[in-house]
C-alpha positions in Angstrom: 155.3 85.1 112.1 151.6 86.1 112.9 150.1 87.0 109.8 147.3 89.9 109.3 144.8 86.9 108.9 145.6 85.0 112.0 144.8 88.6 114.1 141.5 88.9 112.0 140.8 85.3 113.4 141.3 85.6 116.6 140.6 89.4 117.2 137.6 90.6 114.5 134.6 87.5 114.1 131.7 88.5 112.1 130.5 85.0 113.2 130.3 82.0 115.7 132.4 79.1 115.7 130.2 76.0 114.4 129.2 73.7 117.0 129.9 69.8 115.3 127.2 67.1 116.5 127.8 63.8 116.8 126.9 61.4 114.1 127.7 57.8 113.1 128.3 58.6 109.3 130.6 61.0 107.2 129.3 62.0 103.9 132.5 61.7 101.3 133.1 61.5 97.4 135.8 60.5 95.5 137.2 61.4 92.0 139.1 58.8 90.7 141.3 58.3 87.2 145.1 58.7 85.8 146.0 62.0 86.0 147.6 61.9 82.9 144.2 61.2 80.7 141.4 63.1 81.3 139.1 60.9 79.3 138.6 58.3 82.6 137.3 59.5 85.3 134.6 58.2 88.1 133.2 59.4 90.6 132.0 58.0 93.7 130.0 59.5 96.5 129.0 57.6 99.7 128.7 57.3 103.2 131.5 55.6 105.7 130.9 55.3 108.9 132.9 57.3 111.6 135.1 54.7 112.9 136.2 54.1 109.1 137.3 57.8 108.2 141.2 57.2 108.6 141.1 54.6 106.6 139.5 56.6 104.0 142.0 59.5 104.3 144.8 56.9 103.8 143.0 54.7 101.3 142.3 58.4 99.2 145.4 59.9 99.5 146.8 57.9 96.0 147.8 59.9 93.4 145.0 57.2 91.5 142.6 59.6 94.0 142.2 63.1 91.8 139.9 64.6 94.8 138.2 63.5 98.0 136.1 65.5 100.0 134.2 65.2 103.2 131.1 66.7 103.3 128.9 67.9 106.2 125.5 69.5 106.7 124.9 73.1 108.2 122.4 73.9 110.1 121.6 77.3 109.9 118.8 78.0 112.7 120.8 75.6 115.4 124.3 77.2 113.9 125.7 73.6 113.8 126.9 70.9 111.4 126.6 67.4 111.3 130.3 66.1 111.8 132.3 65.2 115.2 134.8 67.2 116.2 137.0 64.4 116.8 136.6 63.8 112.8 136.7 67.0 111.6 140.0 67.4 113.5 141.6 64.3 112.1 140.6 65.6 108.3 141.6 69.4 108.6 144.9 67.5 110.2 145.0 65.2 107.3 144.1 67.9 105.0 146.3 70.9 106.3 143.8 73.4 106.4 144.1 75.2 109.9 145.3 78.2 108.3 143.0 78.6 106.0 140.1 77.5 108.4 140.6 80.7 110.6 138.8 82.9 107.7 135.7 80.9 109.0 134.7 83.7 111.1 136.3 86.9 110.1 134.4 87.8 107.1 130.9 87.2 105.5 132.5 86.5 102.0 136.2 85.4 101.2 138.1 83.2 99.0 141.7 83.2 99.6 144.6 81.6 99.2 147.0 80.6 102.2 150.6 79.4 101.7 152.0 77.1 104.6 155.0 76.6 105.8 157.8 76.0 102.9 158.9 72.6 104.4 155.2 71.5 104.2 155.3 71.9 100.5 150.9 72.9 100.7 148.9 75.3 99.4 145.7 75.8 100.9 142.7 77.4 100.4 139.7 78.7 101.4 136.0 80.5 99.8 132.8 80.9 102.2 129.6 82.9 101.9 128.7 82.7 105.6 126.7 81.5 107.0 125.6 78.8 103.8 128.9 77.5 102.8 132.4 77.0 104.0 134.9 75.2 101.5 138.6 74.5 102.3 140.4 72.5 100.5 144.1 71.8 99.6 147.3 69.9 97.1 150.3 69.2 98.5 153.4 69.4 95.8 154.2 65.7 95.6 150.6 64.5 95.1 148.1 64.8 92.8 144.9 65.0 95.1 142.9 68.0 96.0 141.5 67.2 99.6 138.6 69.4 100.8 136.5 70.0 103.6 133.2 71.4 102.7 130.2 72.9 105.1 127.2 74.1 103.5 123.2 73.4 103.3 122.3 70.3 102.1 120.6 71.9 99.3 124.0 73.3 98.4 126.1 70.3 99.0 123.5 68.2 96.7 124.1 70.4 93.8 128.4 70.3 94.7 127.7 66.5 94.3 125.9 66.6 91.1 128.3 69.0 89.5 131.0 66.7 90.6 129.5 63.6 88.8 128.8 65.9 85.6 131.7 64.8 82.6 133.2 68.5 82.6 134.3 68.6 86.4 135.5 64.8 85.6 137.5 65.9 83.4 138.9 69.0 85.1 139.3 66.6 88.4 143.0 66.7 88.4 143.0 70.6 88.7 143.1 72.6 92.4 140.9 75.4 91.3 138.0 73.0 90.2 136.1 73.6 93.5 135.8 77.4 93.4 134.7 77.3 89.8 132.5 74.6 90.7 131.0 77.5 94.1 130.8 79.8 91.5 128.7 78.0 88.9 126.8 77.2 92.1 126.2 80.8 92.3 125.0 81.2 88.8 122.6 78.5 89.3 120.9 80.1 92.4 121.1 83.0 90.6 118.8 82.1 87.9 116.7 80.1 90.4 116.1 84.1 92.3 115.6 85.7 89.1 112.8 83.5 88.1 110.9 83.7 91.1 111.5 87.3 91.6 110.1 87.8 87.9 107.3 85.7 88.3 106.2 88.0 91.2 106.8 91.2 89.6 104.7 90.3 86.7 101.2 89.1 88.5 102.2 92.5 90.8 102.2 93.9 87.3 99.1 92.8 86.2 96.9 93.8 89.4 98.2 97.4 89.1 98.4 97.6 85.2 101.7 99.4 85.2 103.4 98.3 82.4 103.6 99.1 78.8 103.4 94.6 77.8 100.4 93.7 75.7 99.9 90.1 76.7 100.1 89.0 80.0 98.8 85.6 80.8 99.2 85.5 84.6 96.6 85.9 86.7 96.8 88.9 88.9 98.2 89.1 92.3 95.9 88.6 95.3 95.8 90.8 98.5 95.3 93.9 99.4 97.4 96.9 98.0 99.6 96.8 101.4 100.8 93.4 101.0 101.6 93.6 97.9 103.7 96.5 98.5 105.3 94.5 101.4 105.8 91.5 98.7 107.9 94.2 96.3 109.5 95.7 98.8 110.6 91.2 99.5 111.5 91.5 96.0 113.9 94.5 96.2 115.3 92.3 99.1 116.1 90.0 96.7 117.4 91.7 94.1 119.6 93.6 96.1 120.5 89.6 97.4 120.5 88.5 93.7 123.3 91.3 93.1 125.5 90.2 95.9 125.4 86.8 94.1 126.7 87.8 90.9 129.5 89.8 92.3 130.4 87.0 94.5 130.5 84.9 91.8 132.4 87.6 89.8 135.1 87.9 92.3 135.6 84.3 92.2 135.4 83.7 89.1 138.6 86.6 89.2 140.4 84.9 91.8 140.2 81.3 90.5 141.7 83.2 87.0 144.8 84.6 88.7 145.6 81.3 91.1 144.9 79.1 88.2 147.5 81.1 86.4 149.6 80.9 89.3 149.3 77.5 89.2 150.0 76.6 85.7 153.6 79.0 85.5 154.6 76.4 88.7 153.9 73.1 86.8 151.5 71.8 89.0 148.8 71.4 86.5 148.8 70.3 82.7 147.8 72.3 80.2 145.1 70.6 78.8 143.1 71.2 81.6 144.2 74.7 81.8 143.1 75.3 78.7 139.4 73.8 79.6 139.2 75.4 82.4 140.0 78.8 81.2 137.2 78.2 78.5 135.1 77.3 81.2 135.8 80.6 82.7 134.9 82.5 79.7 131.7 81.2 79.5 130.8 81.6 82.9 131.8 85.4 82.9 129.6 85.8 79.8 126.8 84.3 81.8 127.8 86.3 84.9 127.5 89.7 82.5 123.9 88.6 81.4 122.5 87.4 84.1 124.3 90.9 85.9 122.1 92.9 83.1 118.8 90.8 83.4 119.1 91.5 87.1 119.4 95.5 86.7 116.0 95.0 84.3 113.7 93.1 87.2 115.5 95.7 89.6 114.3 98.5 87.6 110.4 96.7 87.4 110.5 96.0 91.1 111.4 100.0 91.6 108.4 100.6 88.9 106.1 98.5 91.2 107.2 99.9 94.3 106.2 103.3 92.7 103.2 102.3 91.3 102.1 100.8 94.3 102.7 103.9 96.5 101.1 105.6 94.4 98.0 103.7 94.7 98.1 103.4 97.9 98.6 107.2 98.0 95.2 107.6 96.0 93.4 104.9 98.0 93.7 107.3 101.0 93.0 110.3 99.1 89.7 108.7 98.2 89.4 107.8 101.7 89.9 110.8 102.7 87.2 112.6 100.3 84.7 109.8 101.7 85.7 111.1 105.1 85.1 114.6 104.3 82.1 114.3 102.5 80.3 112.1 105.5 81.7 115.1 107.8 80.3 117.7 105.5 77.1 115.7 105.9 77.5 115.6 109.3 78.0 119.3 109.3 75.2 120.0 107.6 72.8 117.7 110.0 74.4 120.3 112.7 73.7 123.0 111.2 70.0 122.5 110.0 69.6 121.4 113.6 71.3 124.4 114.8 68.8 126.3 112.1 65.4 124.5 113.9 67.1 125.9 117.4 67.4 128.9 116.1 63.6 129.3 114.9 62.6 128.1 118.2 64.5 130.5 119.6 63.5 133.6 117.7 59.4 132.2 118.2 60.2 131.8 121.8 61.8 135.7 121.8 58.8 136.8 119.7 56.1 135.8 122.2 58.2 136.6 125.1 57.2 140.1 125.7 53.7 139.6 125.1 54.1 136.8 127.8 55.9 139.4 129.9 53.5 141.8 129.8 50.6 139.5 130.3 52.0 138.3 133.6 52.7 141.9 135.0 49.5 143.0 134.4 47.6 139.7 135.6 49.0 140.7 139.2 46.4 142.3 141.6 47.9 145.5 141.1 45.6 145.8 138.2 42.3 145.0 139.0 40.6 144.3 135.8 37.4 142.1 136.8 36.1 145.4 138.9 33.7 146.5 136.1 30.4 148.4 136.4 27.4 146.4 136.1 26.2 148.0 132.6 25.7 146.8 129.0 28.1 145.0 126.7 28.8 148.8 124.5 30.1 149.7 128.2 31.9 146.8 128.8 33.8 147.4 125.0 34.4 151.0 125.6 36.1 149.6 129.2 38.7 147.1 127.6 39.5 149.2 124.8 41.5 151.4 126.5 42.8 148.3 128.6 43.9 146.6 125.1 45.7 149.6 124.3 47.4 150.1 126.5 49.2 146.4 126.4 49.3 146.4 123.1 51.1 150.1 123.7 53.5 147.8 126.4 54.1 144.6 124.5 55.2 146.1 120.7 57.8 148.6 121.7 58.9 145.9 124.5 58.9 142.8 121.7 61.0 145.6 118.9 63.4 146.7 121.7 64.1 143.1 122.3 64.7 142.0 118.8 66.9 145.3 118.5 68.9 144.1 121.3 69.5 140.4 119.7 70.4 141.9 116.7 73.1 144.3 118.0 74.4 141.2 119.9 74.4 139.3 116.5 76.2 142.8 114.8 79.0 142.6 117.2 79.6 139.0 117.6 80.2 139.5 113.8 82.2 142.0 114.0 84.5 140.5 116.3 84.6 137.2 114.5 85.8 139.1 111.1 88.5 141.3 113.1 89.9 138.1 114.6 89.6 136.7 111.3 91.8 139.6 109.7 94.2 139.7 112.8 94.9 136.1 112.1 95.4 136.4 108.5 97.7 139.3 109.2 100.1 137.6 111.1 100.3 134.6 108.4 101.0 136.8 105.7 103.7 138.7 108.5 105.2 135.6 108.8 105.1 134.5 105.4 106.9 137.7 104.6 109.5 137.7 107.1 110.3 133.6 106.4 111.3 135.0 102.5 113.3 138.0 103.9 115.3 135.3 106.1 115.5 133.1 102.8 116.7 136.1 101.2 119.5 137.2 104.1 120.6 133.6 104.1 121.0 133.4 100.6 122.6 137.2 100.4 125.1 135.9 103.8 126.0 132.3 101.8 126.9 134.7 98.5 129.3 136.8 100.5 130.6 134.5 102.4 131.6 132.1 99.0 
């Protein structure tokens, strides 16, 4: 019968299949000890070299053998691990975890749990956060040994291995949910590892804008300009937004080992001794989960304040810009207009001699002969260009006032044009202020009766 997850396999991939590359070695550890005491335990990691892996798989599958795994390195930015495919064929054979292995590319978080065929007497499972870690691992009925096929970072894996060789996970060796508690203690270590780095960050950010109600702070403030540092919160809220999906992850799992474990322990296929440790194991983890959920929702809320704070000052950075920018222009203004002010005196000096200028060339034509004087004394010659002074002087005033009367009209009506535009245009906004609240009003009187 074709399950729901087989369609989800073939039909709906959220991700590529891994491409293996060929190696000489297989990274493996062992857990070794008597099932029955929980006191003596070892365990081994090493490396075995390809030809030498089903020996391994036969040589570990003793009931002396409480878990084996094989380990191999992912490679995120070449989307490709360091196993053969010929040897990751002969474990998930060995191991029974084709089911289980089509969840690889279905989802971007799962931890499930896939019973086989009831002749096969296996239950298999599966948890992966792609694209960093894919775990699948199984127990057959008859045998004591978890087997497990695990692709992650080698950061990851390092930290799987160390867990492994710690007493507690010794001791809870013999149990089939050891490997997602193991992922989700995983979790709460990188966790803690974000949290720290992400608080570091917000409090130099916190110091350089001086948003923050903390009397000491010892950290020397954040360099760069206001820009980047908003770019480096906004990194941060990233982060915490990451750092969330983390805890739930871990939360979820932390659930779903809880309910197979219990599943587990009602068929008799663990003792209770280390049923009972690991549910105190549990406990404590879910406690840590719950604080490290709350310490995350405080740096998220600092972040946010930072964000804020940072807009904000960027927000008044271009106001001041701004005001510089309109006080150079009103500078610049002013330059124009005492320029336009010189023009303008030139202009009315240039109008005020104009007539005179006028007048002096008509009457310098030969039309008016006025060297054709009598020879007599200088009282005669006065008494001649008197009358001659007169009369442009008679020309040149009423032609000069006319003049300045007529650039003054032009000046009158220029204004007076200027302020009826003006009022035109005001009128209109304030129509079309008016009418805007008398459609705010009909909408609002329409939306009434029509409610």
């Amino acid at each position: 019968m074709c399950s729901v997850q087989h369609f989800l396999g073939q039909k709906s991939r959220v991700w590529e299949f891994l491409n293996p590359i060929e190696t000489d070695i297989v990274d493996v550890t062992e857990v070794w000890g008597d099932p029955a005491n929980i006191d003596s335990r070892q365990t081994i990691h090493q490396k075995i070299p390809v030809s030498e892996v089903p020996a391994w798989l036969e040589r570990t599958a003793n009931d002396k053998c409480l878990l084996h795994i094989a380990w191999a390195t992912l490679y995120e930015k070449e989307n490709s691990y360091d196993m053969t495919a010929d040897v990751c064929a002969q474990v998930t054979q060995a191991f029974s975890l084709h089911k289980v292995q089509e969840h690889f590319t279905t989802c971007y978080s799962w931890s499930t749990c896939s019973a086989l065929a009831e002749e096969s007497k296996v239950r298999a499972y599966y948890h992966g956060r792609n694209p960093l870690l894919h775990l699948a691992w199984s127990r057959k009925e008859d045998c004591s040994t978890t087997s497990a096929l695990c692709i992650a970072k080698a950061r990851k894996i390092a930290i799987l291995q160390e867990l492994l060789s710690s007493e507690f996970a010794q001791r809870l060796a013999g149990h089939e949910l050891l490997l997602p508690f193991l992922c989700a203690l995983l979790l709460c270590q990188e966790s803690d590892a974000v949290q720290v780095a992400i608080s570091q960050r917000v409090r130099e950010v916190e110091v350089r804008t001086g948003y923050h109600v903390w009397e000491s702070r010892w950290e020397r403030p954040a360099s760069g300009d206001l820009n980047s540092l908003s770019a480096k919160m906004g990194g941060c809220d990233t982060k915490t937004a990451m750092l969330f999906q983390k805890l739930d992850t871990a939360q979820e799992l932390v659930k779903f080992v809880e309910k197979e474990a219990e599943k587990v322990f009602k068929a008799g296929y663990c003792e209770e001794g280390a049923q009972k440790e690991l549910k105190v194991h549990l406990d404590v983890l879910v406690q840590r989960v719950k604080t490290q959920r709350m310490e995350a929702e405080f740096i998220g809320a600092r972040v946010k304040s930072q964000l804020t704070a940072l807009f904000h000052l960027i927000a008044q950075s271009d106001i001041s810009l701004s005001h510089s920018m309109a006080q150079d222009s009103k500078l610049l203004a002013l330059a124009a207009h005492s320029d336009s002010s010189s023009m303008k005196s030139l202009a009315i000096v240039n109008m005020f001699f104009l007539p005179g200028t006028y007048v002096s060339s008509l009457f310098s034509i030969p039309l008016f002969d006025w060297d054709a004087l009598p020879d007599a004394g200088s009282v005669y010659k006065l008494a001649h260009w008197r009358p001659i002074l007169t009369t442009y002087m008679a020309v040149t005033v009423p032609l000069t006032a006319v003049t300045f009367g007529m650039w003054g009209m032009w000046l009158y009506v220029v204004r007076v044009q200027g302020r009826r535009r003006s009022e035109e245009a005001s009128a209109l906004l304030r129509k079309g202020r008016e009418k805007s609240e008398v459609e705010v009003f009909l909408e609002k009187k329409m939306s009434v009766l029509e409610s």
